[in-house]
C-alpha positions in Angstrom: 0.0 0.0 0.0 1.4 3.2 -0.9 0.1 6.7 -0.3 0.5 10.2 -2.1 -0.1 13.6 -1.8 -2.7 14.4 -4.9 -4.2 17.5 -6.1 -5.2 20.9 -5.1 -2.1 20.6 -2.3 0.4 19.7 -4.7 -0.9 22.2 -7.2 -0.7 25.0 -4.8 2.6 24.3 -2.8 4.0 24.8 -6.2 2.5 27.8 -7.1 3.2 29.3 -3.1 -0.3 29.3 -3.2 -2.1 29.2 0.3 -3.0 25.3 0.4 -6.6 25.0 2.4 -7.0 21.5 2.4 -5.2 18.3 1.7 -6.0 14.9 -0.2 -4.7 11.5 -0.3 -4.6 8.9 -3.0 -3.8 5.2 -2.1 -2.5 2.7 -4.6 -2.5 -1.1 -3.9 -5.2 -1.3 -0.6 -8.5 -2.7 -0.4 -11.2 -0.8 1.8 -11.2 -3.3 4.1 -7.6 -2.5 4.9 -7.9 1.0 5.4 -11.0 0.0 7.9 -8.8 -2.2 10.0 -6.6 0.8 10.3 -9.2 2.7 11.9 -10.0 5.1 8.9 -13.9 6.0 8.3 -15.6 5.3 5.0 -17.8 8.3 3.9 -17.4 7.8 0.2 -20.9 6.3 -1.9 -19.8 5.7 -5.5 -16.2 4.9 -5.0 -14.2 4.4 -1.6 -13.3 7.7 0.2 -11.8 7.7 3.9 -11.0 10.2 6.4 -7.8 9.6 8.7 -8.6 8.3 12.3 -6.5 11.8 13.3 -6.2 14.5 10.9 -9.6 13.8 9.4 -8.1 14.0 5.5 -9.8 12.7 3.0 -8.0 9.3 1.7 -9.5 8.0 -1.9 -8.5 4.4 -3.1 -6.5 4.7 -7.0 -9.7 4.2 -9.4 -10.1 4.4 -12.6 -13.9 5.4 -14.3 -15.5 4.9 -17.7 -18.4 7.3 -18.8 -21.8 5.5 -18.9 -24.9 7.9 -18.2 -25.2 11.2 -18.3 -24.1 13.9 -16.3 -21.0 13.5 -13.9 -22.2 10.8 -11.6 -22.8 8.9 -14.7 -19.4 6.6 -14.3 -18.7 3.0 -13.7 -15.7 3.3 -11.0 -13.1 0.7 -11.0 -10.9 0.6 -7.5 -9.2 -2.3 -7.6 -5.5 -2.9 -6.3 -3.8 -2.8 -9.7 -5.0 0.9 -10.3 -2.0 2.5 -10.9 -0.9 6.3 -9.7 -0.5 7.2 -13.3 -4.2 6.0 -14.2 -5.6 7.3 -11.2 -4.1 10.8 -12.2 -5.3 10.6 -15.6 -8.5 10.8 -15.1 -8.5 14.1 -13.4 -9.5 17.2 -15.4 -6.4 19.6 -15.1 -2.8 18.7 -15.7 -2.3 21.2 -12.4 -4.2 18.8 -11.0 -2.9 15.8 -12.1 0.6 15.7 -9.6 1.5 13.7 -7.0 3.7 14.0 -4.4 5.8 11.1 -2.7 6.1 10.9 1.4 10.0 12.3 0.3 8.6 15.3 -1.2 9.2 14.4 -4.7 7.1 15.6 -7.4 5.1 12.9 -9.7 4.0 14.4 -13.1 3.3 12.4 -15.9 1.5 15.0 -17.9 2.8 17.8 -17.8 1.4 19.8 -14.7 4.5 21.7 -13.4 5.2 22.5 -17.2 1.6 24.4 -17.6 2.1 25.8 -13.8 5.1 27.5 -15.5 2.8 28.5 -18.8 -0.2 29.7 -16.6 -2.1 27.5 -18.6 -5.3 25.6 -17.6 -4.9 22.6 -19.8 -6.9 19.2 -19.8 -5.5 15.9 -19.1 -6.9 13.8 -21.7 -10.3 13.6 -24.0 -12.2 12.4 -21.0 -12.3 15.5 -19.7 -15.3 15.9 -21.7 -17.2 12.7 -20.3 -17.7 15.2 -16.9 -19.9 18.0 -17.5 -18.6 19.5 -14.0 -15.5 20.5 -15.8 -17.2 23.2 -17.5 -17.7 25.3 -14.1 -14.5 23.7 -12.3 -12.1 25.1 -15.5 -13.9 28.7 -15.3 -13.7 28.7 -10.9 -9.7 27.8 -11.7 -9.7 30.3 -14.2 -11.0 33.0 -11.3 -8.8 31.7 -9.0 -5.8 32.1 -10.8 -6.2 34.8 -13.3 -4.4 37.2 -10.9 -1.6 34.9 -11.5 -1.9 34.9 -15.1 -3.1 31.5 -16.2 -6.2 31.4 -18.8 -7.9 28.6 -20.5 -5.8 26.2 -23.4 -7.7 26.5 -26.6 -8.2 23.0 -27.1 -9.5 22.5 -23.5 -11.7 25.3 -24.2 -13.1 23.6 -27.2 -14.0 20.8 -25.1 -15.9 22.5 -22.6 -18.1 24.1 -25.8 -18.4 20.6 -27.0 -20.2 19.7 -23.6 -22.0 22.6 -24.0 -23.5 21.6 -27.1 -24.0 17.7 -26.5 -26.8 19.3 -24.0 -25.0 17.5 -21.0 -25.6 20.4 -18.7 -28.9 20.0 -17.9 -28.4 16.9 -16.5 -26.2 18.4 -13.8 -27.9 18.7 -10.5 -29.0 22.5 -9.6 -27.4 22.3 -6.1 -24.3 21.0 -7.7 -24.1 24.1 -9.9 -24.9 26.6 -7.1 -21.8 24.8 -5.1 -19.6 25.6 -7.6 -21.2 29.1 -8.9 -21.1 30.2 -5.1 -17.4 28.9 -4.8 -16.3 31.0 -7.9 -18.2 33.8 -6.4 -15.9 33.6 -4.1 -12.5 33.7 -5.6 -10.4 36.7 -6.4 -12.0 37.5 -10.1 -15.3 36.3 -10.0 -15.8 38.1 -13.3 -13.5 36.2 -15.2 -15.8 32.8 -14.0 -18.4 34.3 -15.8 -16.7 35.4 -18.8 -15.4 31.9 -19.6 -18.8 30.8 -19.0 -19.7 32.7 -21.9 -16.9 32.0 -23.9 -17.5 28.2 -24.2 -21.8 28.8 -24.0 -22.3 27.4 -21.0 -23.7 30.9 -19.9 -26.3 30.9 -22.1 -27.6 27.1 -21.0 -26.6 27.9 -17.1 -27.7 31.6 -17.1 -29.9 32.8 -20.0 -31.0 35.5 -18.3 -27.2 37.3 -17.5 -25.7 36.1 -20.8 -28.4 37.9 -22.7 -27.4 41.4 -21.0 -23.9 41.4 -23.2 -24.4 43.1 -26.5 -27.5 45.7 -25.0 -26.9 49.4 -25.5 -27.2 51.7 -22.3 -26.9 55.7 -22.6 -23.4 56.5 -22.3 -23.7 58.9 -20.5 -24.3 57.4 -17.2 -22.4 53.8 -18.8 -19.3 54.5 -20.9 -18.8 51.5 -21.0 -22.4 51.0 -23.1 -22.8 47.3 -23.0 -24.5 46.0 -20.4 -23.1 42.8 -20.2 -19.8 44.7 -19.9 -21.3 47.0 -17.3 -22.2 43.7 -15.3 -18.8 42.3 -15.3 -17.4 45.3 -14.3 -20.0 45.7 -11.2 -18.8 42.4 -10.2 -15.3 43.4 -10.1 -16.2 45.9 -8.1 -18.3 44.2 -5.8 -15.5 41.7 -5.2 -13.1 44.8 -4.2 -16.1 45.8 -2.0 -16.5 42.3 0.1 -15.8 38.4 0.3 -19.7 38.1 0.8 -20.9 36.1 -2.0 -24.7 37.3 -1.7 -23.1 40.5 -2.2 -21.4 39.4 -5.6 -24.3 37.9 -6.3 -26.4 40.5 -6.1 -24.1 42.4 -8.2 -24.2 39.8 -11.1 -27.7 39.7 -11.6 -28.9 43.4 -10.2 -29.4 44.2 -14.0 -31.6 41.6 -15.7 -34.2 43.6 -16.7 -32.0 45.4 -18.9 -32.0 42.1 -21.4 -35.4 42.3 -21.8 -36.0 46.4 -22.3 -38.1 46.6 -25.8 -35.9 46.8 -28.7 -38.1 50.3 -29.5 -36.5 52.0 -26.2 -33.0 51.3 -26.3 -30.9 52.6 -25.0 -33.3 53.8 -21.9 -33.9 51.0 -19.7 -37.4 52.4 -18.0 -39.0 50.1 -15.0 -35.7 47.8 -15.9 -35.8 47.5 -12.1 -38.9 46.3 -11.9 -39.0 43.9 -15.0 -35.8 42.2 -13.7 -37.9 41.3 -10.2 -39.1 38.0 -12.2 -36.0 36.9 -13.7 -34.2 37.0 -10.5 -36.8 34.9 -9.1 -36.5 32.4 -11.7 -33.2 32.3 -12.2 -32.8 31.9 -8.2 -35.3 29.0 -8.2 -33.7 27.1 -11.0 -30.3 27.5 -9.4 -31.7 26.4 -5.9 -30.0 29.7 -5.0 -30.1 30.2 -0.7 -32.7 32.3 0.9 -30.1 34.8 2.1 -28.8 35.5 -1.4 -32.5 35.4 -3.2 -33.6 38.0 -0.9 -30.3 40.4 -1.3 -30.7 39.8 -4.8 -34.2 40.8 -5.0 -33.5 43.8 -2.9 -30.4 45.0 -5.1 -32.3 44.7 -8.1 -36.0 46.3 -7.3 -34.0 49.3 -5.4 -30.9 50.1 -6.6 -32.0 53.2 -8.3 -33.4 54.1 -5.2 -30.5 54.0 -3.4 -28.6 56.0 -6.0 -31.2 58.7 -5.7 -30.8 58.6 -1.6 -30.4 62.4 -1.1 -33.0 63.5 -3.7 -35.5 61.3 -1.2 -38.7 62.3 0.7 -38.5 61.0 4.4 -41.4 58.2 3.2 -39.5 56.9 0.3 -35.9 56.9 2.5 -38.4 54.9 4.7 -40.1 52.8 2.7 -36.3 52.1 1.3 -35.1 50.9 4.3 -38.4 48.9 5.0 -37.4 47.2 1.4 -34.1 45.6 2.7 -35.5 44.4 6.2 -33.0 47.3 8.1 -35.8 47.8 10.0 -36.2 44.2 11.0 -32.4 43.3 10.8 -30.1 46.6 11.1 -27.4 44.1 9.5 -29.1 44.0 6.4 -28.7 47.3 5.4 -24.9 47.1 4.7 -24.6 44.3 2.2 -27.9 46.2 0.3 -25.8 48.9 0.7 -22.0 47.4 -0.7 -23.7 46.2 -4.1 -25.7 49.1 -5.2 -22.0 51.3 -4.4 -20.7 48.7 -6.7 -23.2 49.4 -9.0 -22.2 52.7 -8.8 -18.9 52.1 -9.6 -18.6 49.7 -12.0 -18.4 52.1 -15.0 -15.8 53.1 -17.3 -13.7 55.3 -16.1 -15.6 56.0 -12.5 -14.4 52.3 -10.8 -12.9 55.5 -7.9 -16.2 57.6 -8.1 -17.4 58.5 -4.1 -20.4 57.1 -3.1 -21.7 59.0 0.0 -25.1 57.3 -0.8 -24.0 54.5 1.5 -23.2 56.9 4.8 -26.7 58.8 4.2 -28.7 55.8 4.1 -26.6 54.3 7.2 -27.2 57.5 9.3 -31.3 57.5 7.8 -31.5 53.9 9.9 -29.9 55.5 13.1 -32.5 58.4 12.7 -35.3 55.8 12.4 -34.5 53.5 15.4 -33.9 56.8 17.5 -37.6 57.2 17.7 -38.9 55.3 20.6 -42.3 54.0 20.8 -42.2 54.7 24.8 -42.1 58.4 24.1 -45.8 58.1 22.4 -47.3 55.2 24.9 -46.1 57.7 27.8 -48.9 60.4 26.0 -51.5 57.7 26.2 -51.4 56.7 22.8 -51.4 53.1 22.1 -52.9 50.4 19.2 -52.7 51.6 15.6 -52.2 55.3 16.8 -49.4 54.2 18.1 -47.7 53.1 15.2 -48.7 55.8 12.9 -47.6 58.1 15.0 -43.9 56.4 15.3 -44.7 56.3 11.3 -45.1 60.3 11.1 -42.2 61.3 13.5 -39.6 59.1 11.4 -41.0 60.4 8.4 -40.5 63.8 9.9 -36.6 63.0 11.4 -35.4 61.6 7.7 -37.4 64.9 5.8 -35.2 66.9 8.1 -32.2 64.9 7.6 -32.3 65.2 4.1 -32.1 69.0 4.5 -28.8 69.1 6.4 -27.4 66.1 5.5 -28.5 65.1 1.6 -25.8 64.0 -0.8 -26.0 65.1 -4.0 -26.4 62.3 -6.2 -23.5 61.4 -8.6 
């Protein structure tokens, strides 16, 4: 029985990348000799074991051969005459395809370190395309790294269209997409996830509704950078210099999608876009089995963000009903993720990525006003039932109408 380093850790150390988590691959063992070692089976399709100590995953050498659809669709072969190199080969990346002995040397039989040293994001073999996975695991890697200077090879590019077009996608699970939407989400360029998305079409069969927003015209003079698509990208970048929280990025991605379907007759206005892209977020959130947290942000961004652009131009009702809109009122810590994608928003235009957006502190000092107002105050008068809360209603009204006189930003 012999064990290796395989993967993500190898792959990482290389690169002096922080390494997050390790794996294991062992060549020549049955399960039942990892069970009499004391290691824990947790694997269903193919043998995977976590250390009695260090709780690491350990995965017997297999080899798989495509027989269904979609990427459980594989007959998994783990016997003990799986070598390392097979094992390795039927990974999707050559970065990903390395080993590492208990000495510290560096196994490598196709080519990983080489591509490490291209920043290139290269497939292992043609059955890379038997795992319809790939398509969002290549474009997170491509996020990951793109700081670093690695994009996608042509060929392997090519491949992840050619899933695309054999309609394998839809037989991927929706939670299995969100897992790997959210993780790219979170990486460093989130944008560049999306863009290789589109370049391969798996936007348009994963994401109709954003990939339509490339190629429509806004007015330049509030977008300079015209396309929407473009404009979106751009607000994600932004979003992602603004906070690791995903449902923030995600808000960012799709607070537009009513711009892809504005009338033809009215480009390049975009009227009630804020309204018409309500729908599409809901949809696109329910196909994706998006969580609740980032639906509702998402709903918010979208239905308001004009709104919150137009803070300081604001009667003390509409600055109320605003904050009512993102639950502040219920959940003060609402208010600031609301408030991080809309300034991204704001920001993520050509040539105004810098622009101020005092927005943000307004609407945070409106939400102090409002919870200043005690109800005790009025219940000491005598007044009590509905009174009571209109008249709570009125005198926040009347605190954020006065605010906006000494306080307003002018909008940018």
């Amino acid at each position: 029985m012999q064990t290796y380093l395989v993967g993500g850790a190898v792959r990482d150390a290389l690169l002096n990348y922080p390494v997050t988590e390790r794996d294991w691959v062992v060549v020549g063992a049955r399960p039942e000799e990892l069970l009499d070692q004391g290691y824990q089976q947790v694997g269903k399709d193919f043998p995977v074991f976590l250390h009695p100590k260090t709780k690491e995953e350990y995965a017997l050498a297999r080899t798989e051969r495509k027989q269904g659809h979609g990427y459980t669709g594989f007959a998994v072969h783990y016997e003990p005459d799986v070598t390392l190199e097979e094992d390795l080969l039927r990974r999707d990346l050559t970065i990903n395809a390395m080993a590492q002995t208990p000495e510290g040397d560096i196994i490598d039989p196709y080519g990983g370190q080489q591509d490490l040293e291209r920043r290139l994001l290269r497939h292992v073999s043609p059955a890379f395309a038997e795992d319809p996975l790939r398509v969002l695991r290549v474009a997170r890697f491509a996020a990951r790294y793109a700081h670093l200077g690695f994009t996608v090879a042509g060929k392997t590019l090519e491949l992840m269209s050619d899933i695309v077009q054999a309609d394998e996608l839809p037989h991927l699970p929706a939670e299995r997409i969100w897992v790997e939407t959210d993780r790219a989400l979170g990486e460093r360029d989130p944008d560049v996830f999306i863009q290789v998305l589109r370049n391969c079409g798996a936007l348009a069969a994963l994401m109709p509704e954003v990939d339509a927003l490339f190629g429509v015209p806004q007015r330049a003079e509030y977008h300079p950078e015209i396309d929407t698509g473009i404009h979106t990208l751009m607000v994600l970048q932004q979003a992602a210099l603004l906070s690791a929280d995903t449902a923030v990025r995600f808000a960012a991605l799709v607070h537009d999608l009513g711009k892809g379907i504005t009338p033809r007759e009215e480009l390049p206005r975009h009227i009630a876009h804020e309204h018409r892209g309500v729908p599409l977020v809901k949809d696109l959130c329910q196909r994706l089995k998006v969580p609740n947290r980032h639906r509702n942000l998402a709903l918010s961004v979208c239905e308001y963000h004009l709104l919150c652009h137009q803070a300081g131009e604001l009667r003390g009702k509409t600055v109320l009903k605003l904050l009512r809109a993102t639950g502040a009122l219920r959940q003060d810590e609402l208010l600031e993720p609301f408030l991080l994608a809309c300034e991204a928003d704001a920001r993520g235009r050509l040539g105004l990525e810098q622009r101020p957006y005092p927005q943000a502190g307004y609407l945070r000092r409106a939400l102090t006003v409002v919870r200043d107002v005690s109800a005790e105050t009025f219940r000491e008068q005598g007044i009590s039932g509905k009174a009571l809360g209109e008249a709570i209603h009125a005198e926040q009204v009347q605190r954020l109408d006065a605010l906006r006189k000494t306080e307003a930003p002018a909008r940018g």
